[in-house]
VOLOSE-397495 format. One line per field, with one value per residue (C-alpha): x, y, z; residue in one letter. Coordinates in steps of 0.2 Angstrom, whole numbers. Example, Ala and Ser with C-alpha at 12.3 -4.5 7.8 and 13.67 -1.06 7.14 Angstrom:
residues 2
c1: (62  68)
c2: (-22  -5)
c3: (39  36)
res: (a  s)
end
This chain:
residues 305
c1: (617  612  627  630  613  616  632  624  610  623  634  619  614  631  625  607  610  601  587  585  589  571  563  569  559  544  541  548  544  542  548  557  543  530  529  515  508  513  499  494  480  462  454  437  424  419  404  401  406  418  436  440  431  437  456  449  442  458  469  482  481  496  505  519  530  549  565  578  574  579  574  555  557  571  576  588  601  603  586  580  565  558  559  557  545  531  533  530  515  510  511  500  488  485  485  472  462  468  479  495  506  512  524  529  541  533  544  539  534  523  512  497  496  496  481  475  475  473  494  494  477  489  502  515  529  534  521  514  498  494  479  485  488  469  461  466  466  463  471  471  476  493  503  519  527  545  553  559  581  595  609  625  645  656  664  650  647  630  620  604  591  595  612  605  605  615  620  614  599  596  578  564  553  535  539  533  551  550  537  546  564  555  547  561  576  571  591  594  596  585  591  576  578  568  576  583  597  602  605  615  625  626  631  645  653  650  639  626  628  614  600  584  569  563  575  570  577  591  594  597  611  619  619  628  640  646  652  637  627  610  609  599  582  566  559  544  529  528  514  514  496  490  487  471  460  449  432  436  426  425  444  449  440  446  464  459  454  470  480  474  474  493  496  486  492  510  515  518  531  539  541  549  561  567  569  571  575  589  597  592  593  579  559  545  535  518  505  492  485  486  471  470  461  479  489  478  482  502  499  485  480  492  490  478  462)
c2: (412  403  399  421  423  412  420  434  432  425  439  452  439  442  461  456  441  452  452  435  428  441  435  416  414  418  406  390  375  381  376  382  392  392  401  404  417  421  412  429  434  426  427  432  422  425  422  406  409  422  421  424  409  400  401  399  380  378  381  392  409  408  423  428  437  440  430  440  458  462  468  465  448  437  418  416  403  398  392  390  402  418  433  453  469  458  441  450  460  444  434  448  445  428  428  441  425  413  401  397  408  398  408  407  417  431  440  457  449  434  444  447  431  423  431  430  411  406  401  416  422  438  444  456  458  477  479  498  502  508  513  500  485  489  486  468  465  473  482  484  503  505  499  506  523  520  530  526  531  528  518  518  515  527  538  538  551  549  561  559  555  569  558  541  547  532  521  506  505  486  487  472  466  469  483  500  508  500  516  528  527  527  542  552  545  541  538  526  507  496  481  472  457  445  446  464  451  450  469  468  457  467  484  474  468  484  475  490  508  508  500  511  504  506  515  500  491  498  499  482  482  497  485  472  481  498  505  508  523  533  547  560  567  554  549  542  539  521  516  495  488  469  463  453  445  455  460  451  468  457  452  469  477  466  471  488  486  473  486  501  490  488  504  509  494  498  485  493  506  490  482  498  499  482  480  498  511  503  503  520  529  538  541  531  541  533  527  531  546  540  532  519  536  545  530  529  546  545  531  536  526  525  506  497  508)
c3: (477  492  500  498  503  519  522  523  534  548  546  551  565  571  575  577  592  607  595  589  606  612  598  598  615  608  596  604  595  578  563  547  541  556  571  584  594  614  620  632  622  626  609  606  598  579  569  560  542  543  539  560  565  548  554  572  566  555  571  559  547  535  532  518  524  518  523  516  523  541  553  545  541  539  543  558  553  570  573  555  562  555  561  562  563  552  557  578  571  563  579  587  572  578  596  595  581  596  582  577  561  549  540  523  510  502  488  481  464  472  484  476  467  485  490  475  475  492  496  512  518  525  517  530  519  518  506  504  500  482  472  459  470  478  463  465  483  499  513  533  536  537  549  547  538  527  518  498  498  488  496  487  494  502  488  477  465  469  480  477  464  450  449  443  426  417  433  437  451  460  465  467  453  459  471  470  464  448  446  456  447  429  434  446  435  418  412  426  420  431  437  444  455  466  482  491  496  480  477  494  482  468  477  485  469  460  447  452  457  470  477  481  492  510  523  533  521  515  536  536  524  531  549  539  528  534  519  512  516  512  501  497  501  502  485  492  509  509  522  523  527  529  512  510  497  487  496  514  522  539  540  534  551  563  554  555  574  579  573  579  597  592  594  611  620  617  606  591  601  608  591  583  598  595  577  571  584  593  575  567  585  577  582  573  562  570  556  569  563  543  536  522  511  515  510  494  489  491  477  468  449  437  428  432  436)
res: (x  x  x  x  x  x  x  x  x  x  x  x  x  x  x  x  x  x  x  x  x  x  x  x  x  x  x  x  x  x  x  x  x  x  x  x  x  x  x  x  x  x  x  x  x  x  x  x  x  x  x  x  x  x  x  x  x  x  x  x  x  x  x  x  x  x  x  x  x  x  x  x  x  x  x  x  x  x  x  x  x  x  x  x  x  x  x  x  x  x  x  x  x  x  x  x  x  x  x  x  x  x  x  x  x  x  x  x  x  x  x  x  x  x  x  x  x  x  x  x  x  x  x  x  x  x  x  x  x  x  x  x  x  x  x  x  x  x  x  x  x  x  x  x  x  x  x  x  x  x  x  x  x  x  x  x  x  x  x  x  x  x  x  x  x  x  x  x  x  x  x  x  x  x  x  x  x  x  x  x  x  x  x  x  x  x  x  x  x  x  x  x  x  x  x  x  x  x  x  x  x  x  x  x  x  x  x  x  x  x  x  x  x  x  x  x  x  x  x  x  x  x  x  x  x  x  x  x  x  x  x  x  x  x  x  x  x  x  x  x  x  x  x  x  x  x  x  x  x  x  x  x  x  x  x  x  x  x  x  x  x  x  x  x  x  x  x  x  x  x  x  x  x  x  x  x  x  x  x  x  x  x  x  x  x  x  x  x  x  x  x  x  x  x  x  x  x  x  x  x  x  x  x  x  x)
end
């Protein structure tokens, strides 16, 4: 599995090279897992005793975020360094706290107990924002919009979600599509993995008929095997935000106002040009005018509340 994962991974740095080679500058000095801010931000100075100036004395906020997921976070095999939409936005996060990100893996399955039990104080890892998950941790507002799909190979028989009815659907265990197929396609048989890479896998050798999860996502594949194509309408509004532990109301504004400051200072538009635009060719849907109450209601209780 990880000599196909890895082979993998350098295939899509093959297409990705003007990308990594921006991004590679960047972080200069880092290694496997860590990378640090530009250094161009001059960060402000936080109360004693609040998370901010907790990571400020600490030198370093550790953020999961995923390694197998381009363009939002993946490992360059090049430089053994992380890199994507997240891992960028979470360099911005810490230039603005004045420290270094130490970036570790964050699978769908794993995110929540992270924060949970100290392993990431932020979690960046494609995570969308649900009334479930909230009850067990807490969010920034939403950072950026996806879209659930269905990807499935040229030929397929399969046009959209009315046609999953006895195939087989790779998805993640943990992420927010184990819900969505049971609903929208109760015939479909679920094959629930750790990693999206595996699916990648698993659509190749024809062991599943489809893979359904973030466009972004399912982009990434496309950019590495062009066989493989999107079907149907959207299943799903997927809006991501910056997981936190439950009750951090201090950390979760500055989130909410690093953010926001994202998107007025142009960063944000720059960071969707680089790893999503020039890919899709398509407009951002900017999560600007979506609050943390819209993204709630695209997800409201169904478990665990």
């Amino acid at each position: 599995m990880q000599s196909s994962k890895r082979l993998w991974i350098i295939a899509l740095m093959m297409v990705l090279a003007l990308v990594a080679a921006a991004c590679g500058d960047d972080d200069e000095g880092a290694d496997d897992t860590e990378a640090g801010g530009n250094g161009e931000t001059e960060a402000e100075e936080f109360e004693e005793g609040t998370p901010m100036a907790e990571f400020q004395e600490e030198g370093e906020v550790t953020i999961g975020v995923k390694f197998d997921v381009p363009p939002f976070g993946f490992e360059n095999p090049q430089s053994g360094e992380v890199e994507g939409f997240d891992v960028d936005m979470g360099n911005y996060i810490a230039d603005k706290l004045g420290v270094e990100a130490n970036f570790i893996e964050a699978i769908s399955d794993n995110r929540i107990p992270f924060l949970a039990d100290g392993t990431a104080d932020l979690i960046l890892s494609t995570m969308t924002i649900t009334t479930d998950r909230d009850a067990e941790i807490d969010f920034s507002r939403p950072y950026y919009v996806a879209r659930g799909r269905i990807l499935v190979p040229e030929g397929s028989d399969i046009a959209g979600v009315d046609d999953l009815g006895g195939t087989r659907v790779c998805t993640a265990l943990g992420s927010t599509y184990e819900g969505t197929l049971t609903e929208q396609a109760p015939d479909a048989e679920l094959d629930l993995v750790d990693a999206y890479s595996e699916c990648l896998e698993k659509i190749q050798n024809e062991s599943v008929d489809a893979v359904s999860t973030d466009d972004v996502i399912l982009t990434g594949m496309i950019i590495q095997d062009e066989s493989l194509q999107l079907v149907g309408e959207p299943l799903t509004t997927e809006p991501y935000g910056v997981g936190i532990a439950e009750g951090e109301t201090e950390l979760a504004e500055f989130l909410d106002a690093t953010v926001e400051e994202s998107f007025e200072d142009g960063t944000w538009d720059e960071l969707y040009e680089e790893w999503v635009g020039q890919f899709t060719g398509e407009e951002a849907e900017h999560p600007e005018g979506l609050t943390l109450e819209d993204a709630y209601e695209l997800f409201p209780c169904a478990e665990t509340c």
